[in-house]
TORDRENBA-803584 format. One record per residue (C-alpha): residue number from 1; residue in three letters; y, x, z. Coordinates in nm, 3 decimals, always signed. Example, Ala and Ser with C-alpha at 12.3 -4.5 7.8 and 13.67 -1.06 7.14 Angstrom:
2
(1 ALA (-0.450 +1.230 +0.780)) (2 SER (-0.106 +1.367 +0.714)) 
% end
This chain:
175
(1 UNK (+4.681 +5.528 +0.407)) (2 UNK (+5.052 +5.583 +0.406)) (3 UNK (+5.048 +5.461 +0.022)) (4 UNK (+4.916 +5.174 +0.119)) (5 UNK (+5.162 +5.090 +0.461)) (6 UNK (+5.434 +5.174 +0.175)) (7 UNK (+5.298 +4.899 -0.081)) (8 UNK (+5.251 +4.661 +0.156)) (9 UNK (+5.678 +4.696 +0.282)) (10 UNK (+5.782 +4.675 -0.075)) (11 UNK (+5.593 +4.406 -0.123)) (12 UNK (+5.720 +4.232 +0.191)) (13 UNK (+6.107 +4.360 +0.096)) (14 UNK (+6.031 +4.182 -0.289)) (15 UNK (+5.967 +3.895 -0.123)) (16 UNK (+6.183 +3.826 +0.098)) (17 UNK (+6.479 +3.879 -0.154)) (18 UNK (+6.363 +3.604 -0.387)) (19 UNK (+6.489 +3.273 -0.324)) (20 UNK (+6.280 +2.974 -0.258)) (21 UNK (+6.295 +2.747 -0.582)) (22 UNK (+6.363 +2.387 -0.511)) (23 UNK (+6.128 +2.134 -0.545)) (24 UNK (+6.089 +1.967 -0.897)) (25 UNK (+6.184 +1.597 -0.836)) (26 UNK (+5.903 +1.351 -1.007)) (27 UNK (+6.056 +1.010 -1.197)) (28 UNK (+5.880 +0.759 -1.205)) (29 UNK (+6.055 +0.530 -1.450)) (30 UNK (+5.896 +0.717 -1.724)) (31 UNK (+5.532 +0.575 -1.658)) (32 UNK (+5.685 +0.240 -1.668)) (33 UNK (+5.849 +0.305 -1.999)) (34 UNK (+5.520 +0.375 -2.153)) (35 UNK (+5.308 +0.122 -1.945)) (36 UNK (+5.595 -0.164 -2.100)) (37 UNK (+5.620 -0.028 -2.437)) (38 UNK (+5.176 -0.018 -2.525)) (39 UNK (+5.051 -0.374 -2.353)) (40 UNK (+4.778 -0.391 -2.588)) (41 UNK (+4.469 -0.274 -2.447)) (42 UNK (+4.343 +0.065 -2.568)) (43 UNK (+4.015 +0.048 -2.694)) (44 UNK (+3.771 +0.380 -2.756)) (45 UNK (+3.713 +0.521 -3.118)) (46 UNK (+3.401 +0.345 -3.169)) (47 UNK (+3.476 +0.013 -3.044)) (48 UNK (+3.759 -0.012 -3.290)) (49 UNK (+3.471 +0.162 -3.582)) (50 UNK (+3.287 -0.115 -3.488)) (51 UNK (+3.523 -0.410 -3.551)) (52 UNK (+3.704 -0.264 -3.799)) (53 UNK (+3.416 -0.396 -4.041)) (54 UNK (+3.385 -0.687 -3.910)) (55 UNK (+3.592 -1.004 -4.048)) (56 UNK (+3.691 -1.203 -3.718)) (57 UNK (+3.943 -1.432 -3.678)) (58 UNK (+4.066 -1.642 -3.360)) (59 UNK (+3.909 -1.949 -3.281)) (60 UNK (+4.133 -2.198 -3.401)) (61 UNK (+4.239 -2.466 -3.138)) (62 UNK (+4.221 -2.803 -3.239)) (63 UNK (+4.091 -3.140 -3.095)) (64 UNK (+3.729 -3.085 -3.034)) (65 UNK (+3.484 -3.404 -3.187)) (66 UNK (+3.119 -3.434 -3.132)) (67 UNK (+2.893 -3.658 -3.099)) (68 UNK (+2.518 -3.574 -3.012)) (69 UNK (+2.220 -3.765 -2.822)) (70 UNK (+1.970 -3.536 -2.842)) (71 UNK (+1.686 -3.411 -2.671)) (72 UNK (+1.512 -3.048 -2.710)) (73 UNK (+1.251 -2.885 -2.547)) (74 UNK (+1.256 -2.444 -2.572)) (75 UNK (+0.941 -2.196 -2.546)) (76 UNK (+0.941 -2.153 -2.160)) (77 UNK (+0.969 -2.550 -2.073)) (78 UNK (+1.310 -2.579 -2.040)) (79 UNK (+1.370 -2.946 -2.164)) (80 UNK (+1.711 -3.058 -2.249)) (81 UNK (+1.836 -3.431 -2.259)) (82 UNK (+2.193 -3.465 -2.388)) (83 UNK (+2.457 -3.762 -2.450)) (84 UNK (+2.788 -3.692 -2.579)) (85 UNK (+3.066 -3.801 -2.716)) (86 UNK (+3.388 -3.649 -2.764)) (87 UNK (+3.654 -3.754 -2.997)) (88 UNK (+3.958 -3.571 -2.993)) (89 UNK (+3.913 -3.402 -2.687)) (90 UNK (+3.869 -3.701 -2.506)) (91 UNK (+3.523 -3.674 -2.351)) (92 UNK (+3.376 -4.043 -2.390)) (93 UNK (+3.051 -4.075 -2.286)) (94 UNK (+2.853 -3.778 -2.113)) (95 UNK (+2.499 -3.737 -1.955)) (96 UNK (+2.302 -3.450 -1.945)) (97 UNK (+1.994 -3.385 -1.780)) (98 UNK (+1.832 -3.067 -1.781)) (99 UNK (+1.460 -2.974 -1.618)) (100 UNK (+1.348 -2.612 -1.573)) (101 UNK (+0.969 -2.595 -1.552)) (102 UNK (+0.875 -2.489 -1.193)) (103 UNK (+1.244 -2.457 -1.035)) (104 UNK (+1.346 -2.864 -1.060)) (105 UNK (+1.665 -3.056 -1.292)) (106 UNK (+2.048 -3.073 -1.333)) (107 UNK (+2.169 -3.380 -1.342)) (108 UNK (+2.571 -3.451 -1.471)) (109 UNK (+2.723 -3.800 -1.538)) (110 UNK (+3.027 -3.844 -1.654)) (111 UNK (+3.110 -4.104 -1.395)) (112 UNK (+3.062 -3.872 -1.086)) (113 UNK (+3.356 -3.655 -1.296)) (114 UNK (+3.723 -3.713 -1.393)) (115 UNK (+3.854 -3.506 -1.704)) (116 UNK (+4.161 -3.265 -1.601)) (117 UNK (+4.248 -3.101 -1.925)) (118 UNK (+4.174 -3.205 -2.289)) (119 UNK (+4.344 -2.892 -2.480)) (120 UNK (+4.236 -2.614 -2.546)) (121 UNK (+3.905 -2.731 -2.417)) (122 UNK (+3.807 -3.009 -2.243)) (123 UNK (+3.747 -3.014 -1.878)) (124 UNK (+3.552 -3.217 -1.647)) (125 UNK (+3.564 -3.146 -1.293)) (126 UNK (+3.339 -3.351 -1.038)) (127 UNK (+3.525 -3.605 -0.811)) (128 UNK (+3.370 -3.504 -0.457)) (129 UNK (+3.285 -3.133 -0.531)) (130 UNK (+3.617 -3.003 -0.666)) (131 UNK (+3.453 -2.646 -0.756)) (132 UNK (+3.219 -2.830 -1.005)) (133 UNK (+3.349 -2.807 -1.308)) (134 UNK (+3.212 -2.888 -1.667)) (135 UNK (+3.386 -2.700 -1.963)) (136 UNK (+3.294 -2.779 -2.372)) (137 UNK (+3.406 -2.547 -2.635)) (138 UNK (+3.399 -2.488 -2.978)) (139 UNK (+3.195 -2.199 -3.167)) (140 UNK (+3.228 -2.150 -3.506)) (141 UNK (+2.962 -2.486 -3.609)) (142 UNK (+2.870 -2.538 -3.270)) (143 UNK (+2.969 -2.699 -2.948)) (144 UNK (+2.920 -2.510 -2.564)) (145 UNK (+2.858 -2.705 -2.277)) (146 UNK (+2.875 -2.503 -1.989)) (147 UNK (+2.847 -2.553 -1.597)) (148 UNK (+3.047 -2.410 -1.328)) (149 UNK (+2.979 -2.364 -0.955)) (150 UNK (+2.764 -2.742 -0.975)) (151 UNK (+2.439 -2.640 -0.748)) (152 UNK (+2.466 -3.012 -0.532)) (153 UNK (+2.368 -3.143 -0.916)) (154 UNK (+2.068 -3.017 -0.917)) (155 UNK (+1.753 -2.991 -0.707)) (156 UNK (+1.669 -2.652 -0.553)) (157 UNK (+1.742 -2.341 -0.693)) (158 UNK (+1.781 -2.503 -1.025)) (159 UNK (+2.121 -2.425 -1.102)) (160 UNK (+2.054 -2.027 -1.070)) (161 UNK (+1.860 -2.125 -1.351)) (162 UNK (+2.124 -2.351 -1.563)) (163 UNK (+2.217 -2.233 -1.909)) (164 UNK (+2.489 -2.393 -2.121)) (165 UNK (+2.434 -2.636 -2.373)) (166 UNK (+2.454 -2.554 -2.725)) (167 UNK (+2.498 -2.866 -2.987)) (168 UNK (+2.585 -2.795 -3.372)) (169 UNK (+2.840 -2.989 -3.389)) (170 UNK (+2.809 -3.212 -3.781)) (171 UNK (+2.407 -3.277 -3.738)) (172 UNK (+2.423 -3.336 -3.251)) (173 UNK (+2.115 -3.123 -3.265)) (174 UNK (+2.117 -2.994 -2.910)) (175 UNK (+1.942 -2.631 -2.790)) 
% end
């Protein structure tokens, strides 16, 4: 017992002659330096596997030209009525009407919208419903038509069930 009362003083006595170290002071400039110097986003081993093999290239951005008055019907009923025409970026004519078996139709008109941008895609947004908004872009041979935030165009719950508009764009087939 008295070896252990005389551990535990010099113990106590060891520590109370060492100094207390100060406190390491933490930079943060560093972080920035590296955050600023990589911008590019970092992408995982086999993401960049993956595209490494693949030969993509950016979109280029040009003038977009269509022209398409089609009509197509897909497996599940959808049935798609398009007119369109676009010539360099300036959207022309436009009419689309689209009718989802069992849910009811968008309907889009180009005079119930006002075009806001022309490059790098054009843009249509609807005069009274400002969140509306009808975008066309090019992809690789074919043309998107998409709709944004547009449910007072359509009856129902039909614009839950909305998809964009595909057209190649040299033959106006529509899908």
């Amino acid at each position: 017992m008295k070896a252990a009362w005389w551990l535990l003083v010099m113990l106590a006595a060891g520590c109370a002659e060492v100094e207390k170290q100060p406190e390491p002071v933490v930079s943060a400039e560093p972080e920035k330096e590296a955050s600023a110097v990589s911008s590019e986003p970092k992408f995982k081993n086999s993401t960049l596997k993956y595209l490494a093999n693949r030969n993509l290239k950016p979109q280029p951005t040009r003038p977009l030209n269509v022209k398409s008055k089609c009509s197509h019907k897909d497996a599940v009923g959808t049935t798609t009525q398009l007119d369109l025409l676009v010539k360099e970026s300036l959207i022309k004519s436009f009419s689309a009407q689209v009718t989802m078996k069992g849910y009811g139709a968008c309907r889009f008109n180009l005079n119930d919208f006002e075009q806001v941008e022309k490059m790098p895609q054009p843009l249509l947004r609807h005069k009274k419903d400002q969140g509306c908004q009808v975008r066309m872009w090019e992809q690789g041979a074919k043309m998107t038509i998409a709709f944004n935030s547009c449910p007072k165009a359509c009856d129902g719950d039909a614009f839950s069930y909305l998809w964009p508009i595909m057209v190649e764009a040299k033959s106006g087939r529509c899908f």
